[in-house]
N, C-alpha and C positions, 0 to 999 in steps of 0.2 A: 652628424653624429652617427655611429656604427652602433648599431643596436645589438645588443645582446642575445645571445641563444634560447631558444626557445623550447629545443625539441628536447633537453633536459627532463628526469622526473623529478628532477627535486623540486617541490612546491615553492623556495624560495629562488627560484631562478628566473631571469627577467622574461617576461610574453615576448612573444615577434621572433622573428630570424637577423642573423646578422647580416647587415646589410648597409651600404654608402654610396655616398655622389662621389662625383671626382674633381681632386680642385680646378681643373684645368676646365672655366665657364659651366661645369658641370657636364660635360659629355658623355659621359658615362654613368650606369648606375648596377655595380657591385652586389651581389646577391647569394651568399651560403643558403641555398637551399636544407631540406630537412634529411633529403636521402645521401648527405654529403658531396654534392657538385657545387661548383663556384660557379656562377654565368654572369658574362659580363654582357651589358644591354647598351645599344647606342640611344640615348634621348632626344635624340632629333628625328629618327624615322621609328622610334621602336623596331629593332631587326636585334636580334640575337649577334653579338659582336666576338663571344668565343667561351667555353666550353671547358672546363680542366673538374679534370676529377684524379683526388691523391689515391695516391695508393693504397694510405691506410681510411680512406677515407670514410668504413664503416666504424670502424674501433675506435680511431680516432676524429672524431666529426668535427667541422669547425663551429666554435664557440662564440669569436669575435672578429672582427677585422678591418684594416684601416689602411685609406691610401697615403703615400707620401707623399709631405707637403710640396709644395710648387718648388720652391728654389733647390732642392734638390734632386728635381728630377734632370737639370741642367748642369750637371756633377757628375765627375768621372770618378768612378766605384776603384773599379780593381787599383792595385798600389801602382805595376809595371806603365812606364811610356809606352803610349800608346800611337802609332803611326796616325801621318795625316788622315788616312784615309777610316780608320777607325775613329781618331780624336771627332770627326765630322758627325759622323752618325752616332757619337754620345751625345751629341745635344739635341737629339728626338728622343733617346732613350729612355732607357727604364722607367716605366712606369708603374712603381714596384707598389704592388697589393700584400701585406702582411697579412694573415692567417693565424689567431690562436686558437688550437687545437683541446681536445679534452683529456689528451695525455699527457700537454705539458709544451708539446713541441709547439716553433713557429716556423710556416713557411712562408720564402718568400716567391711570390709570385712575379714573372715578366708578362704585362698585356701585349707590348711589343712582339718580344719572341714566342709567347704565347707557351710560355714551357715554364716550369719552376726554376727559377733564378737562383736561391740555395736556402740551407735548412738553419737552423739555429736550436741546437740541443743538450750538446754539452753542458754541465754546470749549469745548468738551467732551472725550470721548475720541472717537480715531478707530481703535479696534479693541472687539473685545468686551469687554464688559463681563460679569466677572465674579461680585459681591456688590453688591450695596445694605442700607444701615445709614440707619435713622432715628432723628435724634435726639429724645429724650424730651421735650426742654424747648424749641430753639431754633427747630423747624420745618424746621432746614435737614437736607439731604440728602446722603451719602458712597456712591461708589463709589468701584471700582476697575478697572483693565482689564487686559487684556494689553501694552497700550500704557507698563507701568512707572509711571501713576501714579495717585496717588488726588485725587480732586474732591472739594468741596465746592460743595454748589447751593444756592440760595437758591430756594427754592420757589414765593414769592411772586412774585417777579420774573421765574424760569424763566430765570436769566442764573448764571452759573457766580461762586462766591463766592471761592474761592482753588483751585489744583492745584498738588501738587508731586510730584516724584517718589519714590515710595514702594519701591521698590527695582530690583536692576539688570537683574532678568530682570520676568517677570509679578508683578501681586500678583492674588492670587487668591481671599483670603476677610479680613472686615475685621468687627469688634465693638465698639461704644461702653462704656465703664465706666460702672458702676450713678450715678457723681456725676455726668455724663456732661461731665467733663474731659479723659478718657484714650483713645486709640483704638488698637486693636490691628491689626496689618496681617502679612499673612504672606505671601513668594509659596513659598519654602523656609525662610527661618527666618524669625523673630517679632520684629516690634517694636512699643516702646510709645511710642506720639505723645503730646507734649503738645498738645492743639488749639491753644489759645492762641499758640504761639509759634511750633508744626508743627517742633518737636524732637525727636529720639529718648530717650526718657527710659531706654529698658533694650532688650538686645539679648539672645536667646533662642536656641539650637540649631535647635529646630524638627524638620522629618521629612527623609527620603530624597528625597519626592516631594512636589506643589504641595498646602498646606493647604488644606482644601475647608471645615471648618468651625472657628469661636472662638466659644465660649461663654462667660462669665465665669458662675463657679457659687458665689460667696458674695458676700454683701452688707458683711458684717462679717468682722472679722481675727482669726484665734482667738485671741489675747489682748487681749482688752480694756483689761487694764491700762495699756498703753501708749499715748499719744496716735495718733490714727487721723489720718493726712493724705486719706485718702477711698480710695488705689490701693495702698498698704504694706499687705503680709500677704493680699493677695487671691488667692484662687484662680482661675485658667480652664483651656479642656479644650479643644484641639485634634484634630482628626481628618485623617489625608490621603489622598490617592488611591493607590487598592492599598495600603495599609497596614491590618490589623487589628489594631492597637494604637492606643488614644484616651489620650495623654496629658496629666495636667496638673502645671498649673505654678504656683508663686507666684514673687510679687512680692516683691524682698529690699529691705530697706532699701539692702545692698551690691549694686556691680554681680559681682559677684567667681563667684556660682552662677546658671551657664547652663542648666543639664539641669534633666529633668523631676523633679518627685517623687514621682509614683508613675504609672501606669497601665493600662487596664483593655483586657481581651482578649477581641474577638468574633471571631464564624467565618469572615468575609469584609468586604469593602469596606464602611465604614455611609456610606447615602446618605441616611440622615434620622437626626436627633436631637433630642430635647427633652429639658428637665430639670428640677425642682424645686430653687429659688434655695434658699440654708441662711442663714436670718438670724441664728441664731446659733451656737456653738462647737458644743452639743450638737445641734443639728438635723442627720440624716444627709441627705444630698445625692440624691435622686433620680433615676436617667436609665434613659430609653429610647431605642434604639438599633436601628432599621431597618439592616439588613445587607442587601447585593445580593443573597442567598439565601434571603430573602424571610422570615428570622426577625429577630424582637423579642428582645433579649435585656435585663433588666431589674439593675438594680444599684442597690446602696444600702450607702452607705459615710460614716463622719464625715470628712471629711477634716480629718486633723489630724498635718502632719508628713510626715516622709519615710519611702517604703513600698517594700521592695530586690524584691519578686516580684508580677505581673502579677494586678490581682485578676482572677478569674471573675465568671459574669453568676450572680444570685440565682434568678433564673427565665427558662427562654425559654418565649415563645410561639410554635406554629408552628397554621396551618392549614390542612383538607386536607377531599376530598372524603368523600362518604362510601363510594363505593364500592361501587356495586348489583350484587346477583348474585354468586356464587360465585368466578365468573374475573377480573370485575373488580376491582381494584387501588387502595383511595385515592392519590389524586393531591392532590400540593400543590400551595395556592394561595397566590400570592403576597404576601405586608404589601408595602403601597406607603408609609404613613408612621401614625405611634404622637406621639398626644399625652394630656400627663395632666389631667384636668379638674380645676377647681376644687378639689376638694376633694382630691386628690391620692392616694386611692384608689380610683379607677379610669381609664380609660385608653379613648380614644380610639382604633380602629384602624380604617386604609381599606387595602384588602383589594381582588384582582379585576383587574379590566383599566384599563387608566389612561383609557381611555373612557367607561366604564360602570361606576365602580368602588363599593362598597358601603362605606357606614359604619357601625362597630356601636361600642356602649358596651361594655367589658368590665369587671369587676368583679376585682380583684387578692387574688390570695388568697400571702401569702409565701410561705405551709409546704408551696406545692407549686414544686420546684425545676424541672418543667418542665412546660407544659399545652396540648392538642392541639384544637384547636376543629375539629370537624365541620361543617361547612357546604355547603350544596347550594346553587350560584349557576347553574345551567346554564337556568334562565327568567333573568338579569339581564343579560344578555349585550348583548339590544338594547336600544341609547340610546333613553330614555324623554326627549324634550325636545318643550316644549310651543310649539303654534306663536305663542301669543301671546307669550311672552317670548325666544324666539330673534330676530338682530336681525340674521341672516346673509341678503345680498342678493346674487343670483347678478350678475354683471358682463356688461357690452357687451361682444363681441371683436371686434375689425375686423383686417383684414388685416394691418395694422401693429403688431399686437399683441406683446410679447414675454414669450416662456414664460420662469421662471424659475424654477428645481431649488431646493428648499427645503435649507436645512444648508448650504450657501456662496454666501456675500455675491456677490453681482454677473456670478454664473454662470448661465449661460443656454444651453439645448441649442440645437447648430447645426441650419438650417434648409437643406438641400441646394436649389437649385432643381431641379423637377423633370423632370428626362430626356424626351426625346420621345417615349417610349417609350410614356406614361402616357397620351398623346393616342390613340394608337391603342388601347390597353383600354377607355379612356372611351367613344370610337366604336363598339369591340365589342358592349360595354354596351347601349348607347344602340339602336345601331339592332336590338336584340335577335337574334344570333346565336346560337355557342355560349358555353358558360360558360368564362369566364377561366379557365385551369389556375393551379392554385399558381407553378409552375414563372416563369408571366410575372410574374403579381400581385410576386414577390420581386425577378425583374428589373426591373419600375416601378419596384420600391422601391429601388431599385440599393443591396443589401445589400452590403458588402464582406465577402465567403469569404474572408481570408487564414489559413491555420497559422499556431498561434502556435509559434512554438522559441524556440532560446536568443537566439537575435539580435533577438526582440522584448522578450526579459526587461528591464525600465527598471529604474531604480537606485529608483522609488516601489513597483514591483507584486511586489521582493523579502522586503522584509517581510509584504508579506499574502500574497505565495504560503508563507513561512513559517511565520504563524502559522497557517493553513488547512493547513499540512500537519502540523502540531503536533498540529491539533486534531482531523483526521481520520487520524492515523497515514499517511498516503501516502507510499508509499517513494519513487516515483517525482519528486512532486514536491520533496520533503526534497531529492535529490538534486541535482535541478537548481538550489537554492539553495548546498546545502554544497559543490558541489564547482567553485566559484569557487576564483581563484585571485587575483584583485585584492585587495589587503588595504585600498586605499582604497573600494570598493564593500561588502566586511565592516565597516568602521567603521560608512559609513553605515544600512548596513541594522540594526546591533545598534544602534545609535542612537533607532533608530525604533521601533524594537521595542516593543509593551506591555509592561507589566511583569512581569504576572501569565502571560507566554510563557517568561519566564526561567527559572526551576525546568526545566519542560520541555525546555527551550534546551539546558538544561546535563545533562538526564539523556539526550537526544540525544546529546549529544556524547560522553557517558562511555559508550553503547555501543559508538559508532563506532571511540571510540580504541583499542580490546581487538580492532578489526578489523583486517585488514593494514595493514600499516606507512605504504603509501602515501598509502591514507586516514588515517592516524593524523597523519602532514605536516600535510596542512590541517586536521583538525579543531584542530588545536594554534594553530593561525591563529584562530579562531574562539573557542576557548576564550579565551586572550589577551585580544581585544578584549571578552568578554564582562562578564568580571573585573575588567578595568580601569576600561570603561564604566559598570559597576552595581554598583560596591561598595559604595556607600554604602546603596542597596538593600538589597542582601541583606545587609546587617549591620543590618538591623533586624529581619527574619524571625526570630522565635523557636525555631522546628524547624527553622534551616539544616542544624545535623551530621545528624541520623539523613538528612534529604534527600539531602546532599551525602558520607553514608558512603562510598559506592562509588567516587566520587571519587575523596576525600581517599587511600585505601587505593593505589587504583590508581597516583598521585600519588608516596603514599609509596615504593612498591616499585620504581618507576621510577628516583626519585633515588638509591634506595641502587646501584645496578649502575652508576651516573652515575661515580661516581670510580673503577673500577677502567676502565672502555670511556676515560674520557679519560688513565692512564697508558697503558694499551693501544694509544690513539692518538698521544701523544707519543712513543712508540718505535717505532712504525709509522715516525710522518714522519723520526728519526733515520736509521733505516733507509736510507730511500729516499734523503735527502738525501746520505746517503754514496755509493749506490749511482750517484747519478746525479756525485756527485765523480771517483767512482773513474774511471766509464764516461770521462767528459769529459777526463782525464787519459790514459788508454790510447790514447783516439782522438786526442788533440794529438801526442801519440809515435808513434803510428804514420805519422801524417803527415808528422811531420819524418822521421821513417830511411827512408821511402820513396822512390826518385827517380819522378822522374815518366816512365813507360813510356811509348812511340811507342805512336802509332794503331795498331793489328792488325788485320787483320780475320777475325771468329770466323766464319768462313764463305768456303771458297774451292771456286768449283766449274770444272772443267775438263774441258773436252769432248773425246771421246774419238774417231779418224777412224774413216769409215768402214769398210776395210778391216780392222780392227784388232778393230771389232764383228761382223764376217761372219766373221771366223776363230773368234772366239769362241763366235757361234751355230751354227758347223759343230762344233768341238770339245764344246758340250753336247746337241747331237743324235747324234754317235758313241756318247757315255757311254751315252746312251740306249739307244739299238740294243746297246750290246755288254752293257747292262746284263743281261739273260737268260743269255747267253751265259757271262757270269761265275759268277753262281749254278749253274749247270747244270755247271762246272767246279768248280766248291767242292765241291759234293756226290760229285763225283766222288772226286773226292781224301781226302774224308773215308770214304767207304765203303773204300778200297783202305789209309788208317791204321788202320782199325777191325778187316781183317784180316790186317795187319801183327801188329798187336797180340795177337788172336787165337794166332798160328803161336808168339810168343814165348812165351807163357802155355806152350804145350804143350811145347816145348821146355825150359822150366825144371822142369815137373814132373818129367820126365824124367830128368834132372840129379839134383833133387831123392833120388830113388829111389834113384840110383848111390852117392851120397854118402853116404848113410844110415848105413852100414857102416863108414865110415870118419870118426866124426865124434867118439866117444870117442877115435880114436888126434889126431886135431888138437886137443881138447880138453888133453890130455895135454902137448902138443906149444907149449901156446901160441896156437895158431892158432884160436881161439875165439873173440875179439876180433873177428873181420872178418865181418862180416855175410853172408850167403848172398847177399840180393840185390843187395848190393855188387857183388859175386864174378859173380854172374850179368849184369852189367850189364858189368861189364869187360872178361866173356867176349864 
């Protein structure tokens, strides 16, 4: 399988590089690097076997690519008779490597001549080009693009044979059946074309996200019994981006069952697969399975029927360094792609840097369920390419030249002219002064300093300042994304979003919303669009709940306090409504029994004549003056009551004494009743 492009920004585009075996015992292994070179590698000694790099091969990078099948590599192309001595050397020939571009074009490659065989552009697609499929029998040639539809080429001619539209968004990965009548197409769900007539013969579910790979994995229908039309009872195995689930599928007589029947579950995203075709019921199904985490995971299963739980892998392989010295650490190395040779027990791996990458035979042993290969590559690192078969020619530049940025079509960095500033450094230079300071050298360069803030945030550099802040935990930056309050800039950005930032996305939001309340407003905003945006998503993830626990929980507790706050709030607004009846009514009656009262004025001031203030100010400057005068009489008066006081005291004791004697006869008498001091007071 030719793995899909990688070096794309679009978050929906498949991981890995595009890249292939060769059918011929696999001698070859096919490689569109990222800097846009094609290298073809021999797999029997690892040696670099040749070298092409296109012309457009920044602008337009390649995206996919496929070799031709076996039987026609033994076919004579061009229309004209061809002499003996020509007719001979076509049956070594062509060993044509197909090329889909991001611009739309395919080329074809010769490994023989080692030169580009011819182009195919005409009437073609005009957006990237997604898969290429070659047919077994006919010669001719199927893509698909972004552009919504699939071609058919006619190889010979290099003139486009029929196109129609293959579905309403992209299609994105495309597979011929083993009779090669049948073509499968998928951009989100799956259909099955008749060639012939370019009808959909069956409609498919498919995944969450764009299908990256179709493989058809039986030859034969498991029951034989039944008359075989060539596509009835066939199995195939689709894979999609950000999805680790490889499902397959047959073909029903009815159209009535959509879903898959059974399938198989690796650790992350597969960017390569190959498989061992099952010719018959009993023969189990073989697959290797390149994951973007750089393991192999291997499976073997009959398919026969419908299967309700996700099989696991039989064995993985992983590789890793060996780890010199006590402190150092094995370190893993990456599987770039796994194919199974010939004889189907053992296994093809390239392994390393997609530059210099290493190819080893491995030998499959079942009864180990998983095996760790040790390997030392730190001498393989520099590309070994021989100058006799490299075919790379450095170019003329001239002043009119235009530089162009590899990964988007027709983009090309601005060319500022340069400031006058640059003449006088030149000059400094020149007639040997002092040395340029940095400081100018940047002003030549007339760098623009501006801060970035909020007002430079674009509705494009929201999503990558989010997923960068996902992925290096940054509070600051999280912040200045989440704490938007546009819900049409939230759509867009969760729109954009990778997929594989969602999980994160969402356990983001579920600590935020356990924060105060204010922040809990918008993450509710954000959550929202999240859920709504990528459901179909995350209802494919197998461990959504345990991931999404804390949520759900948080979720649940929420709603239950939900119906007692809105009767709480319904008799709130009761309340109020009456309150504000009532008030409204009080105040219209008070207005009507009111009359309406003459102007007054709350404020009258009245000036007082002179004469009238001069008596005043004599009369509180007397008080003043007598004020002493008065004190000094108080005291007097109180000293001469103090001995008033005094003389009476002494005079009632006196009394007292007299009386003494005579108090039993008043007693007697009645006269007991009347108090002394009374008596003394009246005297």
């Amino acid at each position: 399988m030719a793995a899909g492009g990688g070096g794309s920004c679009d978050p929906l585009a498949p991981a890995g590089v595009p890249c292939a075996f060769s059918p011929h015992s696999q001698a070859y292994f096919a490689l569109a690097s990222t800097d846009g070179h094609l290298r073809v590698w021999e797999t029997a000694n690892n040696r670099l076997h040749q070298e092409y790099v296109p012309s457009a091969h920044l602008s337009g990078t390649c995206t996919c690519l496929a070799w031709a099948p076996a039987r026609l590599q033994a076919k004579e192309s061009p229309q004209r008779k061809k002499r003996k001595s020509e007719a001979v050397g076509m049956s070594n020939q062509t060993d044509l490597l197909a090329l889909g571009t991001a611009v739309g074009s395919i080329l074809l490659y010769s490994t023989v001549k080692g030169e580009l065989h011819s182009k195919l552009i005409s009437g073609g697609h005009d957006n990237r080009v997604n898969c290429i499929q070659w047919h077994q029998d006919s010669g001719c040639l199927y893509s698909c693009s972004d552009d919504k539809h699939i071609v058919e080429w006619n190889v010979q001619t290099c003139k486009v044979k029929c196109k129609w539209k293959g579905d309403n968004s992209s299609v994105s990965s495309l597979c011929i059946s083993p009779d090669g009548k049948m073509l499968l197409s998928a951009g989100r769900t799956i259909k099955l074309w008749v060639l012939e007539t370019k009808e959909v013969y069956r409609h498919f579910t498919g995944h969450a996200t764009p299908v990256s790979s179709l493989m058809f994995t039986t030859i034969r229908p498991p029951n034989e019994s039944q008359p075989f039309d060539g596509i009835t009872g066939l199995y195939f195995l689709s894979g999609a981006v950000h999805d680790r689930l490889l499902n397959v599928w047959q073909v029903r007589s009815e159209n009535k069952e959509k879903s898959a029947v059974m399938s198989f579950t690796v650790t992350d995203e597969p960017v390569y697969i190959d498989l061992t075709l099952s010719e018959n019921k009993e023969e189990p199904v073989k697959l290797a399975v390149v994951c973007r985490d750089g393991q192999v995971h291997l499976f073997e299963h009959i398919l026969n029927g419908y299967c309700k739980k996700p099989l696991t892998s039989n064995c993985t392989i992983q590789i890793a360094t060996p780890g010199k010295g006590k402190k150092s650490t094995p370190k893993p190395i990456p599987i770039l792609a796994a194919g199974f040779c010939s004889d189907k027990m053992s296994l093809l791996l390239v392994y390393g840097s997609w530059f210099q990458p290493t190819i080893e035979r491995v030998a499959l042993n079942s009864r180990e369920p998983h095996m760790c290969l040790v390997r030392d590559i730190s001498n393989c690192w520099a590309p070994k390419v021989e100058t006799a078969i490299t075919k790379v020619r450095t170019p003329v530049m001239n002043s009119e030249a235009k530089v162009l940025v590899p990964g988007i079509p027709g983009h090309h960095a601005a060319i500022k002219p340069a400031p006058p500033q640059t003449e006088q450094v030149e000059s400094k230079r020149k007639s040997g002064g002092n040395e340029v300071s940095i400081e100018e050298r940047l002003g030549a360069m007339d760098i623009d300093t501006h801060k970035k803030g909020k007002e430079d945030l674009q509705t494009n550099s929201f999503p990558v300042l989010l997923t960068q802040g996902l992925e290096s935990n940054d509070f600051e930056m999280l912040n200045k994304v989440l704490q938007t309050r546009n819900v049409n800039l939230i759509k867009k950005t969760v729109l954009r979003m990778p997929l594989h930032t969602i999980i994160p996305l969402l356990q983001e939001l579920t600590k935020r919303l356990q924060g105060h309340p204010n922040s809990a407003v918008l993450m509710v905003q954000w959550l929202k669009c999240v859920l709504t945006v990528h459901a179909s998503y995350l209802s494919t993830l197998p461990d959504l709940v345990p991931q999404l626990g804390t949520l759900y929980q948080l979720m649940e507790s929420r709603v239950k306090t939900f119906q007692k706050l809105s009767h709480l709030h319904g008799k709130l607004i009761l309340l109020i409504t009456q309150y504000f009846i009532f008030f409204q009514v009080t105040a219209s009656e008070k207005t009507k029994g009111a009359t309406s009262p003459g102007q007054k004025a709350k404020l009258v001031y009245e000036e007082e004549s002179s004469e009238e203030e001069s008596d005043d100010e004599i009369a509180d400057k007397d008080s003043e003056d007598n004020w002493d005068e008065d004190e000094e009489e108080s005291e007097s008066e109180k000293d001469e009551d103090v001995e008033e006081e005094d003389e009476d005291a002494e005079g009632k004791d006196e009394e007292n004494g007299e009386d003494r004697d005579t108090a039993s006869e008043k007693e007697l008498n009645g006269d007991s009743d009347l108090d002394p001091e009374n008596e003394s007071e009246e005297e």
